[in-house]
The first five atom37 places (N, CA, C, CB, O) and aatype in JSON, in Angstrom:
{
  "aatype": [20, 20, 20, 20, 20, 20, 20, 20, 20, 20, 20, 20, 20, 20, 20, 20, 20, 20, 20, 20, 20, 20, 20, 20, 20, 20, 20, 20, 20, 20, 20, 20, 20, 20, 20, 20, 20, 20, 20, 20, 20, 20, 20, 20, 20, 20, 20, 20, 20, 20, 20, 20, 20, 20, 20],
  "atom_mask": [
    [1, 1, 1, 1, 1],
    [1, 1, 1, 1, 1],
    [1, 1, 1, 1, 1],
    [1, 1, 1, 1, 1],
    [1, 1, 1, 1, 1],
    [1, 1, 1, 1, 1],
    [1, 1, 1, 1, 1],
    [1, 1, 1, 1, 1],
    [1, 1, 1, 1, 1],
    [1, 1, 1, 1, 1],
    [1, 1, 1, 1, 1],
    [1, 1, 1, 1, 1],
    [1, 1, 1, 1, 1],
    [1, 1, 1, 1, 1],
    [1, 1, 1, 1, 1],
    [1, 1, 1, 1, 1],
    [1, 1, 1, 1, 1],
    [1, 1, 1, 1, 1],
    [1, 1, 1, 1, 1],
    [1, 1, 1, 1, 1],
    [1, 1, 1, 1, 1],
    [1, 1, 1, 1, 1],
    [1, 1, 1, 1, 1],
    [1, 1, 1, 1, 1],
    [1, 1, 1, 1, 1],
    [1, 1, 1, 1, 1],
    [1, 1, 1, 1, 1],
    [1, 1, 1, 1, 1],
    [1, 1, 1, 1, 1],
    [1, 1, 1, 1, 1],
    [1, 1, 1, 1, 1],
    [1, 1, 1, 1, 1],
    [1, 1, 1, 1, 1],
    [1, 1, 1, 1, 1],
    [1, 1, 1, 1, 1],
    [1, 1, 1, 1, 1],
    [1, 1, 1, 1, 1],
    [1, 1, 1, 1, 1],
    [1, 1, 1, 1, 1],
    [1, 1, 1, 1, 1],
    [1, 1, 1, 1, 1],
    [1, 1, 1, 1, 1],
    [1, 1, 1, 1, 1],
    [1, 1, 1, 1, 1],
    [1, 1, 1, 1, 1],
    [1, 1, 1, 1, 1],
    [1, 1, 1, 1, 1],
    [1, 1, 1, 1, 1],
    [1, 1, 1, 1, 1],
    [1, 1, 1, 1, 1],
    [1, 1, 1, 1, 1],
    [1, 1, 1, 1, 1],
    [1, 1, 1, 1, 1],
    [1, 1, 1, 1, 1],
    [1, 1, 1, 1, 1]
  ],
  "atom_positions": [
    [[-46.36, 80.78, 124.21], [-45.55, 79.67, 123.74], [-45.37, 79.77, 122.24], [-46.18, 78.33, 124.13], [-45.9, 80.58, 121.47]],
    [[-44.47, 78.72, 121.95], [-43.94, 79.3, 120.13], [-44.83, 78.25, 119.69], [-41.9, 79.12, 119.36], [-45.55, 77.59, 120.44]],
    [[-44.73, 78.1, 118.17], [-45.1, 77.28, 117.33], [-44.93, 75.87, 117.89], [-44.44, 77.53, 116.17], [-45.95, 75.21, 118.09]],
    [[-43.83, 75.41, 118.15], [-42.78, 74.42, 117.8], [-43.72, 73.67, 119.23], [-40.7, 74.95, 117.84], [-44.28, 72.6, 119.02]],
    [[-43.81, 74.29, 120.55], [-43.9, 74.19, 122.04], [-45.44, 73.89, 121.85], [-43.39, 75.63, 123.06], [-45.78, 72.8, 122.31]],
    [[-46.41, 74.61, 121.28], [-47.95, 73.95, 121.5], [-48.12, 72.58, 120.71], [-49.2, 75.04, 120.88], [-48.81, 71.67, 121.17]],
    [[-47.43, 72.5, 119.48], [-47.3, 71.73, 118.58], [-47.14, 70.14, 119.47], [-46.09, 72.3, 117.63], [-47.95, 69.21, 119.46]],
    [[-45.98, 70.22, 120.12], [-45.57, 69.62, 120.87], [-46.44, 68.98, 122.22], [-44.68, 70.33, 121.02], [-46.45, 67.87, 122.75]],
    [[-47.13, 70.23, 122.48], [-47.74, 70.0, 123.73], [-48.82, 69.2, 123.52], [-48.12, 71.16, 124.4], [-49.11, 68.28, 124.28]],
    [[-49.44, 69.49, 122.56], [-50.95, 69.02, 121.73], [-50.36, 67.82, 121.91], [-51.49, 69.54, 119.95], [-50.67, 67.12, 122.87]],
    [[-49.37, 67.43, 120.93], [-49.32, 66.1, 120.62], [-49.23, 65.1, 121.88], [-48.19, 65.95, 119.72], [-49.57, 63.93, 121.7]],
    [[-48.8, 65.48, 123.08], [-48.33, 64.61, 123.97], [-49.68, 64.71, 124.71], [-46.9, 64.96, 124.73], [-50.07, 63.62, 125.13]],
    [[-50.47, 65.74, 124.97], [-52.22, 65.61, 125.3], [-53.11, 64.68, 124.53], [-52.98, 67.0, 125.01], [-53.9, 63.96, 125.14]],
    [[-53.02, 64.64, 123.14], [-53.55, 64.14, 122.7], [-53.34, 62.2, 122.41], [-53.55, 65.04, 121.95], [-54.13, 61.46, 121.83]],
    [[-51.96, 61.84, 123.08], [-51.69, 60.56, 123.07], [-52.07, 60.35, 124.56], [-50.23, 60.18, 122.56], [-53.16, 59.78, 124.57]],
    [[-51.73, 60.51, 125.53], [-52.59, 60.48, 126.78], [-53.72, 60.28, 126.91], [-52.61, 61.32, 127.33], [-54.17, 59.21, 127.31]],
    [[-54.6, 61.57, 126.52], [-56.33, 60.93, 126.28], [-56.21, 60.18, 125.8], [-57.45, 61.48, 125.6], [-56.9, 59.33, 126.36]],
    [[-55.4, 59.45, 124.42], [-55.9, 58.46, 123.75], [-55.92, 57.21, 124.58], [-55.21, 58.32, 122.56], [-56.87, 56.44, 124.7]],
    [[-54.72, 57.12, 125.12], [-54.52, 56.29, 126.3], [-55.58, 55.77, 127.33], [-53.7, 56.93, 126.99], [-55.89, 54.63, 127.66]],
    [[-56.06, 57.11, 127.74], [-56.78, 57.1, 128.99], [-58.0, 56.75, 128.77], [-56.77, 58.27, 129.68], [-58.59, 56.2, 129.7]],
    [[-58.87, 57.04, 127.23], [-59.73, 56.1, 126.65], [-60.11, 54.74, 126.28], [-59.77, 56.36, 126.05], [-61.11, 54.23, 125.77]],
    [[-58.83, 54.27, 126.76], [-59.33, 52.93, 126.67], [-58.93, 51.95, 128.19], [-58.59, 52.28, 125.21], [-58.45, 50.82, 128.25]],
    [[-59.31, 52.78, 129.19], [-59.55, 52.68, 130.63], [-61.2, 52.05, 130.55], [-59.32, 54.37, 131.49], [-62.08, 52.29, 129.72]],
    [[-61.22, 51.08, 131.85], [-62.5, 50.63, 131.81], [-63.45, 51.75, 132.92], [-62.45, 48.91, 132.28], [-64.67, 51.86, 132.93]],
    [[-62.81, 52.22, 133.47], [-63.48, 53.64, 134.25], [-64.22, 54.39, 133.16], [-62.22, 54.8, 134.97], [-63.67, 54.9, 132.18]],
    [[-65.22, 54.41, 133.36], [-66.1, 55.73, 132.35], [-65.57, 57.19, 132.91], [-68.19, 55.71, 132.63], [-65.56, 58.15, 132.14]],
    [[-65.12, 57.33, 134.32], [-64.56, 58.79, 134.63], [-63.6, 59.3, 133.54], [-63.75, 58.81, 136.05], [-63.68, 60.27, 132.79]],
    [[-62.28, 57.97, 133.74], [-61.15, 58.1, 132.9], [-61.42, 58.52, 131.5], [-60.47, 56.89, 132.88], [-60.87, 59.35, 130.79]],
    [[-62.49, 57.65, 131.27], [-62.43, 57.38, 129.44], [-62.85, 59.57, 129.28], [-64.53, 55.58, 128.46], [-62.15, 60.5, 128.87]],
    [[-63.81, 59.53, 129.68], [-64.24, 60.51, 129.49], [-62.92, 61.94, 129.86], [-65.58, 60.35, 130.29], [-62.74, 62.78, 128.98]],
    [[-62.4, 62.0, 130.73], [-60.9, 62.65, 131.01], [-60.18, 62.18, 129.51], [-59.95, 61.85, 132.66], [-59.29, 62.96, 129.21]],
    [[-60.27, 61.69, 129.07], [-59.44, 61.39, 128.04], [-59.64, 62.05, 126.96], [-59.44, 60.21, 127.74], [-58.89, 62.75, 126.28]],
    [[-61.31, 61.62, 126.81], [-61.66, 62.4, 125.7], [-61.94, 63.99, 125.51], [-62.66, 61.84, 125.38], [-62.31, 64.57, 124.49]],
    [[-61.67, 64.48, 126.66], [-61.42, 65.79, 127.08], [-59.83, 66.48, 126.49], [-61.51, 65.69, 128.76], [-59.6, 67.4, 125.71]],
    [[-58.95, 65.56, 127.24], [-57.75, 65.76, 126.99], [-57.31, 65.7, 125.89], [-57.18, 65.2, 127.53], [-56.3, 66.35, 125.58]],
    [[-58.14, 64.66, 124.76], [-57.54, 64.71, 123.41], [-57.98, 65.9, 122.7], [-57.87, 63.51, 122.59], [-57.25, 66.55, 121.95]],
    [[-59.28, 66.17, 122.99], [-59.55, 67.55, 122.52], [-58.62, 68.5, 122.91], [-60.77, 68.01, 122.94], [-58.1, 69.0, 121.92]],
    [[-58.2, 68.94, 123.97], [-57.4, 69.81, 124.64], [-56.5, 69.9, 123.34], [-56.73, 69.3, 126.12], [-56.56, 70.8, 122.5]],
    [[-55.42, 68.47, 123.35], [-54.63, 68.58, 122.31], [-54.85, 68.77, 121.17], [-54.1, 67.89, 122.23], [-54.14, 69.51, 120.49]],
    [[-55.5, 68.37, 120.88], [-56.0, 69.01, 119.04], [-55.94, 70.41, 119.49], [-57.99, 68.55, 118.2], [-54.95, 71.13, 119.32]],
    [[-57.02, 70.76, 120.05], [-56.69, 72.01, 120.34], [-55.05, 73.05, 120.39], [-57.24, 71.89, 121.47], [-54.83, 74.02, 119.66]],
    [[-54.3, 72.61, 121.22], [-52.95, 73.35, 121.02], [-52.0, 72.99, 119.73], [-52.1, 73.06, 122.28], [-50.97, 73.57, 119.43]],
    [[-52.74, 71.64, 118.91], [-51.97, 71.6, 118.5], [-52.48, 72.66, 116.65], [-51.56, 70.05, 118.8], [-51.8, 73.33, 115.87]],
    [[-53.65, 72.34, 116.7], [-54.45, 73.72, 115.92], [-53.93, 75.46, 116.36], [-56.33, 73.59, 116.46], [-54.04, 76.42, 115.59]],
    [[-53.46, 75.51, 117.55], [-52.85, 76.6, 117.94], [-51.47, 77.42, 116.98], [-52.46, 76.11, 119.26], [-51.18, 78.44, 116.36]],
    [[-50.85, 75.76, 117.53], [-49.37, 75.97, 117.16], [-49.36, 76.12, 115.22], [-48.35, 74.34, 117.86], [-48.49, 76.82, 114.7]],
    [[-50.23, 75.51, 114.5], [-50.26, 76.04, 113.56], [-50.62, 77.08, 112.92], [-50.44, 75.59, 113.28], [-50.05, 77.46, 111.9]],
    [[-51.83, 77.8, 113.58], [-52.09, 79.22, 113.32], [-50.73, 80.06, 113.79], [-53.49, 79.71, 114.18], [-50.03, 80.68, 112.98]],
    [[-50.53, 80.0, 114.83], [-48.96, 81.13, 115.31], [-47.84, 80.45, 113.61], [-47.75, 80.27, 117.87], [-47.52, 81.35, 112.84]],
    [[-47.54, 79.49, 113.35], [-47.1, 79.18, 112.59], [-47.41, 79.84, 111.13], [-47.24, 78.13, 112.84], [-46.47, 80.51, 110.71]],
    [[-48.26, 79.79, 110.49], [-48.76, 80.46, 109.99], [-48.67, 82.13, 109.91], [-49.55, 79.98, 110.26], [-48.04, 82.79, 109.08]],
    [[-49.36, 82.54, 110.83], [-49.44, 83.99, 111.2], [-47.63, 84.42, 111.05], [-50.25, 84.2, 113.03], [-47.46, 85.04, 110.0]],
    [[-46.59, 84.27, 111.68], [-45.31, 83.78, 111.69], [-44.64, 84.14, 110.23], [-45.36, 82.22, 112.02], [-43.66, 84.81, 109.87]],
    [[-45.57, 83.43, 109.64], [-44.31, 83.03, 107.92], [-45.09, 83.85, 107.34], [-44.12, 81.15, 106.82], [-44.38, 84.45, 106.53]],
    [[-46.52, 84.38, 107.24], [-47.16, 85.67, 106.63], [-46.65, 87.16, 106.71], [-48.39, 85.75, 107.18], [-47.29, 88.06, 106.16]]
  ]
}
């Protein structure tokens, strides 16, 4: 995936977990806080390819 596409992806993972954290289910909350990591995660992605890219 490009820059632009993890960037993207992160961000929409990472509003979801945020979401899903404030579920009164401890399963959920915890899925959430998974998922926001996830997104940070791609979205730390999309800036290294970014990076790497314009170097």
């Amino acid at each position: 995936m490009g820059e632009f596409t993890d960037k993207a992806k992160g961000a929409v993972k990472e509003t979801i977990g945020e979401a899903k954290q404030r579920s009164s289910d401890p399963e959920t909350r915890n899925e959430g806080r998974k998922q926001e990591l996830e997104g940070k995660g791609d979205r730390l992605k999309g800036e290294v390819k970014g990076v790497v890219n314009r170097a």
